[in-house]
C-alpha positions in Angstrom: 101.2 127.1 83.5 101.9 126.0 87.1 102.7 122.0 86.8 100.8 120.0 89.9 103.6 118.4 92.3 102.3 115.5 94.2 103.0 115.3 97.4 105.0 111.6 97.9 103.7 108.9 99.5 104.3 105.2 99.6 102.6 102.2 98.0 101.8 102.5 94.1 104.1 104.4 91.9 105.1 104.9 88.1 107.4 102.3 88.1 107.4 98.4 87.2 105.1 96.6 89.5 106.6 95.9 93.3 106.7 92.2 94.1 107.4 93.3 97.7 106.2 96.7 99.0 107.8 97.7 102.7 106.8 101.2 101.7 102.8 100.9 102.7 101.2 100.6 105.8 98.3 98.8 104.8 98.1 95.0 106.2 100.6 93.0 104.5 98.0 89.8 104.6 95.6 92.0 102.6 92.0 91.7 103.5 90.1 89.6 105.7 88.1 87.4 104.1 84.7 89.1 104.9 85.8 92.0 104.3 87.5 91.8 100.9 83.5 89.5 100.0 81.6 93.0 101.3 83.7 94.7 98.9 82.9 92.4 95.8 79.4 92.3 96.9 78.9 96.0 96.9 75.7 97.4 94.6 77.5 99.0 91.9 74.1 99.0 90.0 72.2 101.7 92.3 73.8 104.8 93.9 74.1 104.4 97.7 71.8 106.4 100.2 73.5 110.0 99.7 73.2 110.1 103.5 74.9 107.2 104.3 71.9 107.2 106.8 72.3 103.3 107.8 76.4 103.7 107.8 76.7 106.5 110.2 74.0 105.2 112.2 75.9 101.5 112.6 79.7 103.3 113.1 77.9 105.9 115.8 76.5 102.7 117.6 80.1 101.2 117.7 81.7 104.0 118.7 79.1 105.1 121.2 78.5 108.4 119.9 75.2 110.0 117.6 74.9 109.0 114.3 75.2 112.9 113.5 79.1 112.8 114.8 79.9 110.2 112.2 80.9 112.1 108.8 82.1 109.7 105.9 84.8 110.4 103.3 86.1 108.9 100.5 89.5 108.5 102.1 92.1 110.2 105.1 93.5 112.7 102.3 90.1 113.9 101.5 88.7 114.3 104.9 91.8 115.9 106.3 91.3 118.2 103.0 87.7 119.3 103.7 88.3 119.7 108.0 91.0 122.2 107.2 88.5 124.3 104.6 86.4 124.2 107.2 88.8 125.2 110.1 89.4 128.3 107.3 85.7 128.7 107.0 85.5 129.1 110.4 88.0 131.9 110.8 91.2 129.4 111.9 94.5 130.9 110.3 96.9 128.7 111.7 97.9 124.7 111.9 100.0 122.8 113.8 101.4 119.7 111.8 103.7 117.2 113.1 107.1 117.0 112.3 108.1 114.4 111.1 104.1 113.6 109.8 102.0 112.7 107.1 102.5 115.7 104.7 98.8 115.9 103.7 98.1 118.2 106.8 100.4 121.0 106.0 99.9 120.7 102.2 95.9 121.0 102.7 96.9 123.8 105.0 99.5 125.5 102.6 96.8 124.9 99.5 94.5 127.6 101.3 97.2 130.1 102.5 96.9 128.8 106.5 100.0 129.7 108.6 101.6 126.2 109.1 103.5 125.7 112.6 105.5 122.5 113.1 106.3 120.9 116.2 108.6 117.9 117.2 106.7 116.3 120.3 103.9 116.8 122.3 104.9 119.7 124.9 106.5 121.4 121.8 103.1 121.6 120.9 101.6 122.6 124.2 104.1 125.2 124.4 103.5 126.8 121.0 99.8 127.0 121.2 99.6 131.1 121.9 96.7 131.3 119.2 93.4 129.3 118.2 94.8 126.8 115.5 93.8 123.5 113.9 96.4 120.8 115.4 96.6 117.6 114.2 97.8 114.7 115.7 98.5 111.3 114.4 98.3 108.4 116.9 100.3 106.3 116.4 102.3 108.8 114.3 103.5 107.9 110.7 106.6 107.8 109.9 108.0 107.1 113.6 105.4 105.0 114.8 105.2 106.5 117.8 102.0 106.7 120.2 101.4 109.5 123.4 100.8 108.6 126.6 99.0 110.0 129.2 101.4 112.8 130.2 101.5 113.7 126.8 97.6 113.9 125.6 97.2 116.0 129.4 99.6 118.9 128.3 98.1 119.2 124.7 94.8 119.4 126.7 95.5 122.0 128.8 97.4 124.0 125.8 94.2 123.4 123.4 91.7 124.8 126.6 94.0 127.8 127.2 94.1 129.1 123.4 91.5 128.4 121.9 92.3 125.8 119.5 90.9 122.5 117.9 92.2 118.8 118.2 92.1 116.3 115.6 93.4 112.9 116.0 94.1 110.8 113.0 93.8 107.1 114.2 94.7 105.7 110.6 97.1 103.4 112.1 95.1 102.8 115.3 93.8 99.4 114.7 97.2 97.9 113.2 99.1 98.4 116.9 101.3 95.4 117.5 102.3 97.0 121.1 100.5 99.4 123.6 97.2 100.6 123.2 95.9 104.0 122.7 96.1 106.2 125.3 94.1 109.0 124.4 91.5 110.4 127.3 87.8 109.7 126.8 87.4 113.0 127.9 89.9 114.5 125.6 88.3 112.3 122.5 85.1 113.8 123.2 86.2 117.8 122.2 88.0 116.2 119.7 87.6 115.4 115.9 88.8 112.2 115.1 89.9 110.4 111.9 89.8 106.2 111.4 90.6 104.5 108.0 89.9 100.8 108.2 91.3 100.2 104.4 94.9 100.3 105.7 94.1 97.8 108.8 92.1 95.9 106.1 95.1 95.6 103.8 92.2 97.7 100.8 93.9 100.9 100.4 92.4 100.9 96.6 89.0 101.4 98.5 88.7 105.0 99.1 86.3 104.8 102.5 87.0 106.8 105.6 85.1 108.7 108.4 85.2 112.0 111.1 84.1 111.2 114.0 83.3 115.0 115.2 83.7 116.9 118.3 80.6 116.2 121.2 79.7 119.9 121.3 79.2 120.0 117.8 81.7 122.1 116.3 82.0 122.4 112.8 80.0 119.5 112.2 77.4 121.6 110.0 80.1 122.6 107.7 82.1 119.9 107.6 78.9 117.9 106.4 78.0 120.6 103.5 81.2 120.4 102.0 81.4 117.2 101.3 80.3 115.8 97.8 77.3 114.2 96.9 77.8 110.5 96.9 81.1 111.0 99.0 81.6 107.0 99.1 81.4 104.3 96.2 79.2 101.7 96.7 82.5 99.7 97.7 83.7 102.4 100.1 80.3 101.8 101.8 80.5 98.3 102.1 84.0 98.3 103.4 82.7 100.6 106.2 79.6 98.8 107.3 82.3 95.6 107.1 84.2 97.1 109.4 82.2 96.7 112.8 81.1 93.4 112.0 82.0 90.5 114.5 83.6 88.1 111.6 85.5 91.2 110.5 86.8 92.5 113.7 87.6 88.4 114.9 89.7 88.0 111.6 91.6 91.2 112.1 92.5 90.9 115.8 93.4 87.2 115.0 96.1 88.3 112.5 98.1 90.4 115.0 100.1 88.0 117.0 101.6 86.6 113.8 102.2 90.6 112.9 103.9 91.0 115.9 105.8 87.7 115.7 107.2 89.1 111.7 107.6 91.9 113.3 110.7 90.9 115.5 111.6 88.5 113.3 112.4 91.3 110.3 113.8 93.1 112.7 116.7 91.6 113.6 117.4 90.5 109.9 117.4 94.1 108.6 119.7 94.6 111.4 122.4 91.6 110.2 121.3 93.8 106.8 122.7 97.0 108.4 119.8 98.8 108.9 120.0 101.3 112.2 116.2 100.5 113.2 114.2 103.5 115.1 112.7 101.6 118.2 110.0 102.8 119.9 106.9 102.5 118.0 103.8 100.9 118.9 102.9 100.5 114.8 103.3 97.8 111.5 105.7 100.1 110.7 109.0 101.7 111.8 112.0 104.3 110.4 115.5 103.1 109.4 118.5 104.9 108.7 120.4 103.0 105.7 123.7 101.2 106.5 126.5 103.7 106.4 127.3 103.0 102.6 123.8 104.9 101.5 123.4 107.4 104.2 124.8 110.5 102.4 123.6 108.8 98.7 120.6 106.8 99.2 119.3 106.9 95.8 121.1 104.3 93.8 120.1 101.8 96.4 116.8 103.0 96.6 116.5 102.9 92.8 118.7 99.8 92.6 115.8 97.8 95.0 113.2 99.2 92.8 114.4 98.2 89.9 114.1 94.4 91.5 110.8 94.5 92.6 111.3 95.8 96.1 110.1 99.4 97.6 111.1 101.1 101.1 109.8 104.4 101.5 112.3 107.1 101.2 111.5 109.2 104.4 113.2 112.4 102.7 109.8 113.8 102.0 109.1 113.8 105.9 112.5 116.1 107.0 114.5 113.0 107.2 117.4 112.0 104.5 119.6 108.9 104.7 116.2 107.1 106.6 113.3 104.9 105.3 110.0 103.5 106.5 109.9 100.2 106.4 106.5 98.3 107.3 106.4 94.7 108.4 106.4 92.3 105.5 106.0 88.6 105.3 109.9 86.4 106.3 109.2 85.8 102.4 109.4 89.7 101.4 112.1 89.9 104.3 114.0 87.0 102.9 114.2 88.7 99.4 115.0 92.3 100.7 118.1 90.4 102.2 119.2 89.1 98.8 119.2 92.2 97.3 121.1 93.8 99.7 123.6 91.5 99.8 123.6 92.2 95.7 124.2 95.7 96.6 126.9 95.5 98.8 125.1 95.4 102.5 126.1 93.0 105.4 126.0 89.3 104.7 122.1 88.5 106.1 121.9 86.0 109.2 120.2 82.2 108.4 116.8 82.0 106.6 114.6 81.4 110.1 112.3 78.6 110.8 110.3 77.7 108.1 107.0 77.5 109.9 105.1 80.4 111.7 105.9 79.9 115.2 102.9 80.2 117.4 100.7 79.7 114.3 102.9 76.5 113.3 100.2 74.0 112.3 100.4 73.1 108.6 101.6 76.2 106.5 105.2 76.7 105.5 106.4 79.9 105.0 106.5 79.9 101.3 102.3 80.4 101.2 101.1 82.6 98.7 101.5 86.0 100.5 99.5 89.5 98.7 102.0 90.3 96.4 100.8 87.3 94.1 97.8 86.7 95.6 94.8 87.0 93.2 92.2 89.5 92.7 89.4 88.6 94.9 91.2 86.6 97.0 93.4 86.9 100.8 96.3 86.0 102.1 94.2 86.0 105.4 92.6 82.2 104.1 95.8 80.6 104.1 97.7 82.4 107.5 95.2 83.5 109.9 92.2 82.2 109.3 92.9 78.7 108.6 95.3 78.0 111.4 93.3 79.8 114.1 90.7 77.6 114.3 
């Protein structure tokens, strides 16, 4: 019998439960409040409208685009699982993945026998584009972080006109940028596919709810659409996408970001008094690491020895890159405690605790709030450090 091998990914694992998980992307305040109440409120009592009629209609009015364009999925694996069966379907024998990237592109690809072509930055990719192929492109990418610019996004145009070939853009991370913005062409996002996941951004990865956005002349759209599954969203899936153009919603989430951007610095200098070699550059929540020298031919035992304490990074072996980690931005709390432990294990003596308010949101709250990893079920971390000292 062939045993399944899972493809690694960060987030929840076999182990004892993480107190402090660096190894997601998702929001580290969890949900904003209206969001995480559509969830709860979702009719779990009736199936939803197998056409998600209402839903694509609302996201196709928010993005601008017919409600037609807007394909749902129950999650960024599963649509990125069905656009490549239909790439095959359409006669496509090749992909172009990433490298590093999310490893769901070239295991959907490998899983139907596709040719799968790597590439290290955008004019690699220009340049290797001979033959019609699917290429996939994640903005910002994950693990690195990193975002194209304008220079960039015009080669891979010209490349994808010349051979043939289609575009998607996964914009998972889009909405979680603490620096930049997204500079992908109107022009080019209109031949392209396009992929958004608002349960990272909304700190719900357990609610499986994605969308396409497809391509303006149509292509593919047909059979993308018929091989999806009946019912392709929960009830909950549903209700987290209809939640995620609403005005309360979208106010909540941009109002978290400067406090994002301000942990973000902050953890970065402390994992480097930790040791860490930090990967600069990226626009993201999230960056790569290489581990201080002690673990960079052996990371194991310290990535087993963290685990063991409550405390995940995400080894980035599984993305082409030993001896280096993801790390996402955490609360100084989660920061604070990664620091201890390394010190346990033998890393660089960590610099002074910082400030115990939050800076630019320092009203009322000390930094020991409740933060997700003990937060209860049904409620957010957003009531206490976003919401409540915004107003």
């Amino acid at each position: 019998m062939t045993r399944f091998q899972s493809i690694p990914h960060g987030g929840t694992d076999a182990g004892p439960p993480v107190r402090h998980d660096f190894s997601t992307n998702a929001h580290p305040l969890g949900p904003p409040p209206a969001a995480l109440d559509a969830v709860l409120r979702a009719d779990r009592l009736r199936y939803p409208d197998p056409a998600y009629a209402v839903l694509r209609a609302r996201l196709g009015d928010w993005h601008g685009v017919e409600a037609d364009r807007v394909l749902p999925a129950s999650g960024g694996s599963e649509a990125i699982r069905r656009l490549t069966l239909a790439a095959m379907l359409s006669g496509v024998t090749r992909v172009c993945v990433p490298q590093p990237g999310f490893g769901d592109y070239a295991a959907a690809a490998h899983a139907l026998g596709l040719q799968v072509t790597a590439y290290d930055d955008a004019f690699q990719l220009a340049d290797s584009l001979t033959l019609p192929s699917l290429v996939w492109v994640c903005d910002p990418n994950n693990p690195t972080g990193a975002s194209y610019g304008l220079d960039e996004w015009t080669a891979v145009a010209l490349a994808l006109g010349q051979s043939g070939s289609q575009l998607v853009v996964d914009q998972a991370y889009d909405a979680l940028r603490l620096s930049g913005g997204c500079a992908l062409p109107q022009a080019i996002a209109d031949g392209a596919w396009r992929l958004v996941c608002p349960n990272k951004a909304f700190g719900l990865t357990g609610v499986r709810g994605a969308y396409l956005l497809g391509p303006r002349d149509g292509l593919w759209i047909g059979r993308v659409a018929e091989l999806a599954p009946s019912w392709v969203l929960s009830s909950e899936g549903q209700a987290l996408l209809e939640a995620w153009t609403t005005p309360s919603v979208r106010g909540e989430l941009e109002a978290s970001l400067p406090l994002l951007r301000e942990w973000r610095a902050s953890q970065w200098t402390r994992m480097e008094a930790m040791g860490f070699d930090q990967i600069d550059g990226g626009t993201a929540n999230f960056w790569l690491a290489a581990l201080p020298s002690p673990w960079l031919e052996t990371p194991e035992p310290l990535l087993e020895g963290l685990r063991a304490t409550g405390i995940k990074l995400r080894d980035a072996s599984s993305f082409g890159l030993p001896g280096l980690v993801r790390v996402s931005v955490q609360s100084p709390e989660a920061v604070e405690a990664l620091a201890a432990a390394m010190l346990t294990f033998g890393g660089h003596t960590p610099l002074p605790s910082p400030p115990s308010r939050h800076g630019a949101f320092d009203t009322t709250l000390p930094f020991d709030t409740t933060y997700p990893s003990d937060t209860a079920p049904g409620e957010s971390a957003f009531d206490d450090t976003v919401r409540g000292e915004t107003r």
